[in-house]
N, C-alpha and C positions, 0 to 999 in steps of 0.2 A: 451547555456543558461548561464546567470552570477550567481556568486554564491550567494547563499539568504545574504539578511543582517543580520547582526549582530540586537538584539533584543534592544528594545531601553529601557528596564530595563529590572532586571534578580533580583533574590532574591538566594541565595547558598547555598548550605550545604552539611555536609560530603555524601558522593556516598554512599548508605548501599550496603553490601556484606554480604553474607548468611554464616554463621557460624553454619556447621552440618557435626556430622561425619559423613562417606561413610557407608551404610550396604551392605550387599551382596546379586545381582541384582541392585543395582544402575547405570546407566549410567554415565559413568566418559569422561570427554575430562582432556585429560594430555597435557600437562599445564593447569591450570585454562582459560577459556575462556573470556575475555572479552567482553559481551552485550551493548553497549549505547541502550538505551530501549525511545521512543517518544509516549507520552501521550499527548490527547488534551481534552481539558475539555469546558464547557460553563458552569459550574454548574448545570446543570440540570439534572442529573445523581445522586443526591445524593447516590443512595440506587447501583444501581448498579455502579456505581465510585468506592466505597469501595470493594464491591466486588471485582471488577478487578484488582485494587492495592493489595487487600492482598493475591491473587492468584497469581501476580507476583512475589511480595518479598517473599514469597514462595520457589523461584524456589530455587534448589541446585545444584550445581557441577558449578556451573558457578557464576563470579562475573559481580555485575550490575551496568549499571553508567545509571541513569534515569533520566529525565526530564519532570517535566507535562507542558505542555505552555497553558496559559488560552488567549481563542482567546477572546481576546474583554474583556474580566474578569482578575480580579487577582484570582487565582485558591484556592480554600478553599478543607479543607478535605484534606492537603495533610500530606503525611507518614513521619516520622521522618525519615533524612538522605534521604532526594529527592530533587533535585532540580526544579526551578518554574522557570519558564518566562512569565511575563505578555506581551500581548501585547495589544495598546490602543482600538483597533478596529478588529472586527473578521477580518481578511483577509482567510476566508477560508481552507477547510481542507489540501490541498498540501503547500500551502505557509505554514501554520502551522507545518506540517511537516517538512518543511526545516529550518527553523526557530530551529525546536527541537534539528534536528543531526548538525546544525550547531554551538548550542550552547555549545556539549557535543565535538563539537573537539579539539587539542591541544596531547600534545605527549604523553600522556596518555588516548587516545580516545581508543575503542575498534574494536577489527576485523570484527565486525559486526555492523547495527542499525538494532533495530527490533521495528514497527512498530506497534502499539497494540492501537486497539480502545477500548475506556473508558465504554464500555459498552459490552466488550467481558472477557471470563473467561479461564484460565490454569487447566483444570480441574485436573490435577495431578503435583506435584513440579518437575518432569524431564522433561518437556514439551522442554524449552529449551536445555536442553544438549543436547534431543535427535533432537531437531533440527539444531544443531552445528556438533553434529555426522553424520548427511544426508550430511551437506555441508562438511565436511571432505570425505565424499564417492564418493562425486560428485564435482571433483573440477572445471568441466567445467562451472558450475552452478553460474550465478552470487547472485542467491536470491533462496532461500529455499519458497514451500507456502505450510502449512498444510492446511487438511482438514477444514472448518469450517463448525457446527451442530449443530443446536438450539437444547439448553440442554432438552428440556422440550419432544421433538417428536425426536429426534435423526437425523433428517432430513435435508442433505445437498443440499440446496437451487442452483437452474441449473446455477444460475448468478455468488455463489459460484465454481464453477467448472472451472478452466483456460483453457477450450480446448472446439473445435467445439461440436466433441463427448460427450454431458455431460450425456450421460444416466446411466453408472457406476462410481457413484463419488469413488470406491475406488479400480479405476486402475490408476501405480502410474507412473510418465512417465516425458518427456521432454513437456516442456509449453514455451507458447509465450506470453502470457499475465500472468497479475495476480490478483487475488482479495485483493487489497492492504491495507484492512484496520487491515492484521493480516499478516505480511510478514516477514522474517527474511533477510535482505541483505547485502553483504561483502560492510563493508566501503569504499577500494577503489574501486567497481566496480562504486559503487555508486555516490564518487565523480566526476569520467572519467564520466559517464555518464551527469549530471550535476544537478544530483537532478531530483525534482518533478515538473513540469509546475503549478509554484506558480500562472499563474492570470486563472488558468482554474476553481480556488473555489470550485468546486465540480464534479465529473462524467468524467472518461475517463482517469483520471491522470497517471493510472496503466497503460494502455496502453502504452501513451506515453512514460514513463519510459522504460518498457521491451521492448520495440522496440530499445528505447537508446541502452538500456545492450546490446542485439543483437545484433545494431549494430556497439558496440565495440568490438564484437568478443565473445562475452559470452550468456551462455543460462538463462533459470529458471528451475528449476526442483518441480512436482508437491509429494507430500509425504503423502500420505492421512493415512498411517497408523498411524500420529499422527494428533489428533483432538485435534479442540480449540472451544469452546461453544459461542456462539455469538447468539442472538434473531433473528429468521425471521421476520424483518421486512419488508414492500414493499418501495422500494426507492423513490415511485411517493408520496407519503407521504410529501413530499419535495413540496411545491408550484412552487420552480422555479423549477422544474426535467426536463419537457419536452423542457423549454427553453435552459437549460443548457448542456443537452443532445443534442443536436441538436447543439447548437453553438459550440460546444467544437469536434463534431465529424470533424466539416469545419475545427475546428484549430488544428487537430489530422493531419487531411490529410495536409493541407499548411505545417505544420511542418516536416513532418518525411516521406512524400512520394516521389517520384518520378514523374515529372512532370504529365507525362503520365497515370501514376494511381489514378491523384486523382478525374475526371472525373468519373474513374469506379466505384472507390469507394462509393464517396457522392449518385451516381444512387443507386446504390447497396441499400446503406441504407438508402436513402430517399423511396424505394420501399418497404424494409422491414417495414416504420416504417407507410405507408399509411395501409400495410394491417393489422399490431399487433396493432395501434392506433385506437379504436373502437367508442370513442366518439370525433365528430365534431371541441368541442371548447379545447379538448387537443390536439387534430393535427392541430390545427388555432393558437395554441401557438408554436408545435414543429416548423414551419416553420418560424413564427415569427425568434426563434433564429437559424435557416438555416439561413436566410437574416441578421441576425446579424453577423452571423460567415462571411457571403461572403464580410461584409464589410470590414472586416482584425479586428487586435486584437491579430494572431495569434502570434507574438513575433518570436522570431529568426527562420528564414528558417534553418534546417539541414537535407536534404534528406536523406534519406540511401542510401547505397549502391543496385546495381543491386545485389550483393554476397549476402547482406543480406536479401535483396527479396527472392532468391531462397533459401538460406539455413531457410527461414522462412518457406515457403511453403513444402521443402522436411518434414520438423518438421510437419507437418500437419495444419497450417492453412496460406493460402496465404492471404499477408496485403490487401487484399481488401474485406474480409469481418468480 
């Protein structure tokens, strides 16, 4: 995949960094850690926007270099010491994403980008360190995912949970996907891989991604012992969902499978999605964008590996379903 563009305005400011002395029980990563941290905004967030910014600038033991990108907006509401990038038209939440950590690179970029949606919460100021500390424990691990659980019911939603097995969200284990809209991940695993499949706009994007990571040789690892507060929302809320869902699983497979598998796959989930699809004219749309997807779109072929087949499937979920 080629690397995002460069944004076609930017607005700048100094990076804020958290200035608190250490008490005792605090999580320390020694050296200071550097964060590049990617916000996306549409302004429509006012209330919870602020929230999630001042729960990030918040955080301690770690310095932050942030960027909010206003997809389609110039982004309001934003913190002293943050940087902005407008861009002129939404292009979506993956392009947007790359758009973000592409903007924060340069030789002073951070060992990590962590990925934080504009309407999720750090319910306590060590959230990252102690996510910095996971990925120090776990070096095989290309991206840290914590738990996420809507503040209000405590309740970590199944779609939330990166593994087949989701019925215990807080056993903590090697993953293959991820729920990407609250991810911590090493910057170079990030760039080898090549970013986020910016024309998928929405649905699937995580996927494609940790497939990359895997199959550059690296894992995910799941951390449920630290939570991050995010609203249950339902994602068919979304009017394109069943479209996009559906086109993007065609260009999930063309992209990242092996010839052979992508037959089983698309069956696979075009079966699952006949019988979870309960009304008529929402599966008269998922197929719509099935026959979208099969018309191409999908942007660069990179198979995986048959090594990374199996060392997926020994991980516990095989890429085909």
């Amino acid at each position: 995949m080629a690397r995002p563009h460069r944004p076609p305005s930017s607005t700048w400011h100094r990076s804020y960094t958290p200035s608190a002395s250490p008490r005792p029980g605090d999580v320390m990563t020694s050296p200071m850690t550097t964060i590049d941290v990617v916000v996306l905004t549409m302004n429509d967030r006012p209330a919870a926007f602020g929230q999630a910014m001042a729960s990030l600038l918040a955080q301690q033991d770690v310095e932050l270099r942030v960027v909010i990108v206003g997809n389609g907006v110039e982004p309001d509401h934003v913190p002293t010491g943050v940087s902005t990038v407008t861009l002129p038209a939404n292009e979506g939440i993956p392009q947007g994403r790359n758009v973000g950590a592409d903007a924060l690179t340069g030789p002073d970029c951070g060992d990590f980008v962590f990925f934080f949606d504009n309407d999720a919460v750090l319910p306590t100021p060590d959230i990252l360190a102690r996510l910095v500390a996971e990925a120090r424990r776990h070096p095989e691990a290309a991206y840290i995912q914590p738990r996420i659980a809507d503040p209000d019911t405590g309740v970590t939603m199944r779609r939330w949970v990166p593994r087949l097995r989701a019925g215990d969200a807080t056993r903590p284990g090697t993953i293959t996907v991820m729920a990407e809209g609250v991810v911590l991940v090493r910057r170079s695993d990030y760039e080898r891989a090549g970013g986020w499949p910016g024309h998928f706009f929405l649905f699937h994007e995580g996927i494609d991604l940790s497939w990359r990571l895997w199959d550059v040789g690296r894992t995910g690892w799941y951390a449920p012992g630290i939570v991050i507060h995010h609203p249950a929302t339902d994602p068919a809320r979304h009017d394109t969902f069943y479209r996009l869902v559906a086109r993007n699983r065609v260009w999930l497979a063309y992209r990242r499978l092996p010839a052979v598998l992508i037959p089983i796959y698309l069956t696979i989930w075009t079966l699952l999605s006949i019988v979870r699809i309960r009304s008529r004219a929402n599966l008269a749309v998922w197929f719509a964008g099935l026959r979208e997807g099969l018309r191409g779109g999908h942007g660069q072929r990179r198979p995986m590996s048959w090594t990374t087949v199996l060392r997926l499937t020994l991980a516990g979920r095989p890429p085909i379903v």
